[in-house]
N, C-alpha and C positions, 0 to 999 in steps of 0.2 A: 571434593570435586575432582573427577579424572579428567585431565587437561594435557592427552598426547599431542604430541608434535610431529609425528610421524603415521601415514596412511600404516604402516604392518603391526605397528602400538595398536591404531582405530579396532584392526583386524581382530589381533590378540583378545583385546577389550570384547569388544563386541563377540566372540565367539564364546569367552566365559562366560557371559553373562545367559547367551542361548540355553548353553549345556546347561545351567541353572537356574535358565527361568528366571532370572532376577531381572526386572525392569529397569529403563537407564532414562532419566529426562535429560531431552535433547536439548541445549543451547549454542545459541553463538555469545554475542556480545550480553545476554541477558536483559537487553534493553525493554525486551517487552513483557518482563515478569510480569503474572496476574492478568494475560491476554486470556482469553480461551479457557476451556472448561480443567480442571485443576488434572492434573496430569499426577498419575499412580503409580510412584516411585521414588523410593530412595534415595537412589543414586544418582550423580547428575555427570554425565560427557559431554564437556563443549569445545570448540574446537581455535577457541582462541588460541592457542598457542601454534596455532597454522598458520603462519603467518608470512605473504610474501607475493611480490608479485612477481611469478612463475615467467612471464612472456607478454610483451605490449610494442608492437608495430604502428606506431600512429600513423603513418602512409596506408597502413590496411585498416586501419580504425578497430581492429580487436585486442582483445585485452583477456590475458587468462593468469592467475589468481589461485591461492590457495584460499579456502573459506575461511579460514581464522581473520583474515587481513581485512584489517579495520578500515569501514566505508571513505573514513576520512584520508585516509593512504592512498585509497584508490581516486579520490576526487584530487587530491591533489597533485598526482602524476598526470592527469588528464587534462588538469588547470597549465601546467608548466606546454602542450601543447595543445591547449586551446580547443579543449574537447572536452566531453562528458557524456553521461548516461541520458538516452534521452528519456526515460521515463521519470527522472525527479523523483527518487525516493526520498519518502519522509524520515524524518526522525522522532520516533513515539519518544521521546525520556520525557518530554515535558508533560505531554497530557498521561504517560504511565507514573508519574513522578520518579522514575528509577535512576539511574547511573550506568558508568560503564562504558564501553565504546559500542555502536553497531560494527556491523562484519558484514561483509559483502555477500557470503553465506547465509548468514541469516536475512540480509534484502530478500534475497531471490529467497528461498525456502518460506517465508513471509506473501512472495509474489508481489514485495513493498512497492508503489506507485503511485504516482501525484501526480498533480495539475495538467499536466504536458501528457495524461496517460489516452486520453478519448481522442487525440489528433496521434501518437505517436506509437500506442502501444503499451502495455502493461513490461515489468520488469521479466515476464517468463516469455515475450516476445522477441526481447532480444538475447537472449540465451542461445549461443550455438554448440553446447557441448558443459557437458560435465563429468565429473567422477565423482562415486560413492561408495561407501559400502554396507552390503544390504544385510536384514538380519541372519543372515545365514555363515556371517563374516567372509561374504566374497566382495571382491573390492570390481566394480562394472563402472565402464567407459559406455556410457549413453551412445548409442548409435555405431559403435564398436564391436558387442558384444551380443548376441541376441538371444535373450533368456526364453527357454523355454515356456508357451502357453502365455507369454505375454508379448509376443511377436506383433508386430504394427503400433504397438504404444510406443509414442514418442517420450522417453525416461525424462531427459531434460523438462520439457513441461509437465508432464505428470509430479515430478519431485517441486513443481514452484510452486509454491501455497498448498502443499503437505502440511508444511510448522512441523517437519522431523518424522512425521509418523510412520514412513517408506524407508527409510536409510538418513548413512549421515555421510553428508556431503563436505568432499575432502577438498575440490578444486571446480571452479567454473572457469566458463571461456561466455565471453561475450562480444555483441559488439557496441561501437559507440559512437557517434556524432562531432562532427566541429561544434564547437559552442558557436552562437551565434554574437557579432560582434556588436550588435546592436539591439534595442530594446524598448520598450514604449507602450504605456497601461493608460488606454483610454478610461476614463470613470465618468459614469454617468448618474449623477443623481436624483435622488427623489423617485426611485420608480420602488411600484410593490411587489412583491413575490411574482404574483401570476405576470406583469407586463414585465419583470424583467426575464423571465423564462421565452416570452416571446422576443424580445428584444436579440436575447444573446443565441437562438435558433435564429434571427434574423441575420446578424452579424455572422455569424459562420456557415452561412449561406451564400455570401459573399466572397468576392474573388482577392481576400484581403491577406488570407492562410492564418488567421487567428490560431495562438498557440494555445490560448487559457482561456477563461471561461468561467467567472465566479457572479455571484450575489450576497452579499453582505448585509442584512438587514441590520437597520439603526441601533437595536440590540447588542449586537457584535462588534459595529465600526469604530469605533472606541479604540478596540483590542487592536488592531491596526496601524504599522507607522505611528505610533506615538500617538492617536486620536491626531494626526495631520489630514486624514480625508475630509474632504465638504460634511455640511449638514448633511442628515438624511440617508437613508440608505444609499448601499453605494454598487452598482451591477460594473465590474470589473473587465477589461479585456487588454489581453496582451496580443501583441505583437511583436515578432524576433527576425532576426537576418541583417544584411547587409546593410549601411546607413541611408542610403540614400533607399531605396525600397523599401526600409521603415515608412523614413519619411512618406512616400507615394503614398504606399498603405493605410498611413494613418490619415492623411488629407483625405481619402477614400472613402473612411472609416465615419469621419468626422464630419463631411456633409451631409452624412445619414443621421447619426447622434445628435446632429444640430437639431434636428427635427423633432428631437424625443425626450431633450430636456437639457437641464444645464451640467455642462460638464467640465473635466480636467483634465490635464494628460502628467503623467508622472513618467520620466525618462531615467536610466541608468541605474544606479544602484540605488535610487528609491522605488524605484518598478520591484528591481531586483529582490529588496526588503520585503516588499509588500508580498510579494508572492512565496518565497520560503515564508511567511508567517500564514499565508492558506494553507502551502504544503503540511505545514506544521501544527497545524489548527491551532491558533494563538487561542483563542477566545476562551480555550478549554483546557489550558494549562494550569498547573497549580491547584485544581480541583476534586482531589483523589478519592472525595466521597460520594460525588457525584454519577450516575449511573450515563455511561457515553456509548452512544450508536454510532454504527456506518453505516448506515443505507443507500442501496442502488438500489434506482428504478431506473424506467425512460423518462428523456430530460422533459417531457410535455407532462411527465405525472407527480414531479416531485413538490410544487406547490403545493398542489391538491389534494398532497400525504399531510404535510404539513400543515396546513387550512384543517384539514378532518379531526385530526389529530390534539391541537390546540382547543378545540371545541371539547374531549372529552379529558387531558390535563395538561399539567404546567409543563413546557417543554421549552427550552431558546432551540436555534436553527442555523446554519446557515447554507449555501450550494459552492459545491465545486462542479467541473466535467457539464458543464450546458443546463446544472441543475437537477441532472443523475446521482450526483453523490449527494449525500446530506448528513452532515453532520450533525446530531441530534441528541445534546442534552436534559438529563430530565433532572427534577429536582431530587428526589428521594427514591420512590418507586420505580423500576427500567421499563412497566406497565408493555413484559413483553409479546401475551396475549392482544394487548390492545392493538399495539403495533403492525407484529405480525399479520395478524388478520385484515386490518388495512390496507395492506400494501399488497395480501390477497384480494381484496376487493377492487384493487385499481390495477391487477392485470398482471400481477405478480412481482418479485423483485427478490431482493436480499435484505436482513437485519444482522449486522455481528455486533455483538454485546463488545466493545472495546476495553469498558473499562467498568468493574463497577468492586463493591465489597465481596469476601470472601462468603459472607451470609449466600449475598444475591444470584454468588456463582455456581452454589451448592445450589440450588434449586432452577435456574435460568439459562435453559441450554445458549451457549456463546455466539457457535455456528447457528444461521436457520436451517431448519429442521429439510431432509433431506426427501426426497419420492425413495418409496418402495425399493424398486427397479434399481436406482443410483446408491444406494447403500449397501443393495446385494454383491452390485458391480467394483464397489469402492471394500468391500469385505474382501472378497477374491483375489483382488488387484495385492491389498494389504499379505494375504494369504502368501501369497507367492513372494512377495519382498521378504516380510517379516514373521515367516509361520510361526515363532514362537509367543509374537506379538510384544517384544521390549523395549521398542522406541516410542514413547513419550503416550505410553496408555493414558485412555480417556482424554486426551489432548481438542481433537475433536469431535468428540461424544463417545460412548459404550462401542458402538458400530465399527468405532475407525479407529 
């Protein structure tokens, strides 16, 4: 493994390998080994050994970083003043089964984002600036530098949710949020899929600023806080800010809930709990033979996937994001024709294979399958970064 520490080492690297055509798989922390389509290469550069944090103004709320530096370095500088990332990046180790640390580099080149992502933004949202370098071994300051025939592309978002295949990101800048001092997960149980879908568009409809946004079906509620939630499914809402505006909120919150069934409220670091294990999909940890989905639709279709779905095989479920995300286990088969086509018939969406065996990956593209048009556009884009094509081939299909 080559594991420079220095951006003109990355340069060096990466320029031998051009001159020879030899292929280099991209990592950071390697947490999500076995994501995505198997990547055609030898060799692997990761950029762990980059490690530091370059520049953090908490009065400006930005925060700039070299990519090797581990997620947990970066939370914990932000903990000591009482800030953080607002989009809640997950941590795949559990449902990857793998080891190692995440890197802040690998968040964003992931486009990583949770719970807090459909009111606050994905992880390429708050991106204000990066450095990389591209397979040509030039080292490009996103919005610095303006590369020829790819003028108006914004690099920083373009490189988030790449997964390496554009260059290898040596330092981000971002920015970040006060943590909010206060906390509060209304639960409402007993509802089923489709009423809690209305339910949780009802609630953020409301002048209440809901952070979060889950459904838990009886299936899953288990896997949660210790099996501490009520009987019965459980449709989840959080609330964040100041204590006393909690509180209003949730009184708010809760003369409507009254109405809808019987519920509970979980305050402080059992909210807190509860939600890192959505972040973190508890229910589907420790199951590394199991074929795992992400799926995004819109939050009004994602019952209705599910509903269809179950009717032709065994799948568990559960929603995050209003019911737009859905996490989606099956038992054996990832049944990704079935799927896909589904989720075409309800108006379209996304499937990525997250997790399945090396069989299932050899045959079952990871990414859904792209339009014509966007993979010509995503060919060229590629062209221009990486003409020789060495960053993390077949990563997200032949195409890219």
């Amino acid at each position: 493994m080559l594991t420079p520490y220095a951006e003109t080492q990355v340069a060096d690297i990466i320029r031998d390998h051009t001159t020879r055509k030899t292929p280099l798989k991209i990592i950071g922390g390697n947490t999500r080994s076995g994501f995505g389509n198997a990547v055609e290469a030898d060799e692997t550069l990761s950029s762990r050994a980059m490690s530091g944090i370059i520049a953090y103004n908490p009065a400006e709320m930005v925060m700039t970083v070299k990519a090797g530096t581990p997620l947990a370095t970066v939370e914990a500088a932000l903990a000591e003043n009482r800030q953080m990332m607002a989009f809640e990046p997950m941590d795949h180790r559990p449902i990857m089964g793998t080891s190692g640390e995440p890197t802040i580099g690998g968040v964003f080149a992931a486009n990583v984002s949770g719970p807090r992502r459909y009111v606050a933004g994905a992880a390429r949202d708050s991106l204000l600036g990066i450095r990389f370098v591209n397979g040509k071994a030039e080292v490009i300051k996103a919005g610095g530098r303006v590369m020829k025939n790819v003028t108006g592309l914004d690099l920083s978002k373009l490189l988030a949710g790449s997964h390496g295949t554009l260059g290898f990101l040596t330092e981000v800048t971002f920015r970040v949020l006060p943590k909010p001092p206060a906390e509060k997960t209304v639960v409402v149980s007993g509802l089923d899929d489709e009423a809690a879908t209305r339910i949780m568009a009802a609630a953020m409809a409301m002048s209440v600023e809901v952070s979060g946004a889950a459904h838990l079906p009886e299936s899953v509620r288990s896997h949660f806080i210790a099996g501490a939630l009520p009987e019965g499914p459980a449709t989840i809402l959080r609330l964040e800010g100041l204590g006393a505006s909690v509180e209003a909120r949730a009184a708010k919150l809760l003369s409507v809930m009254d109405r809808v069934g019987p519920w509970a409220l979980l305050e402080g670091e059992e909210s807190a709990v509860l939600w890192r294990q959505v972040r973190n999909v508890a229910p589907y940890a420790g199951q590394d033979a199991k074929p795992l989905w992400k799926v995004s639709v819109a939050p009004s279709e994602g019952h209705r996937l599910v509903a269809a779905l179950r009717m032709e095989a065994g799948i568990d479920a559960f929603y995050d994001w209003q019911g737009g995300l859905i996490w989606m286990q099956m038992e054996a088969d990832p049944e990704a024709e079935l799927l896909r086509g589904a989720i075409r018939a309800l108006g379209g969406g996304h499937a990525t294979l997250m997790r399945a065996s090396d069989a299932v990956r050899a045959t079952v593209p990871a990414f859904e399958p792209r339009p014509a048009a966007e993979t010509i556009l995503s060919a060229r884009i590629r062209e221009k970064l990486d003409p020789a094509g060495i960053f993390n081939p077949g990563k997200m299909g032949r195409a890219v």
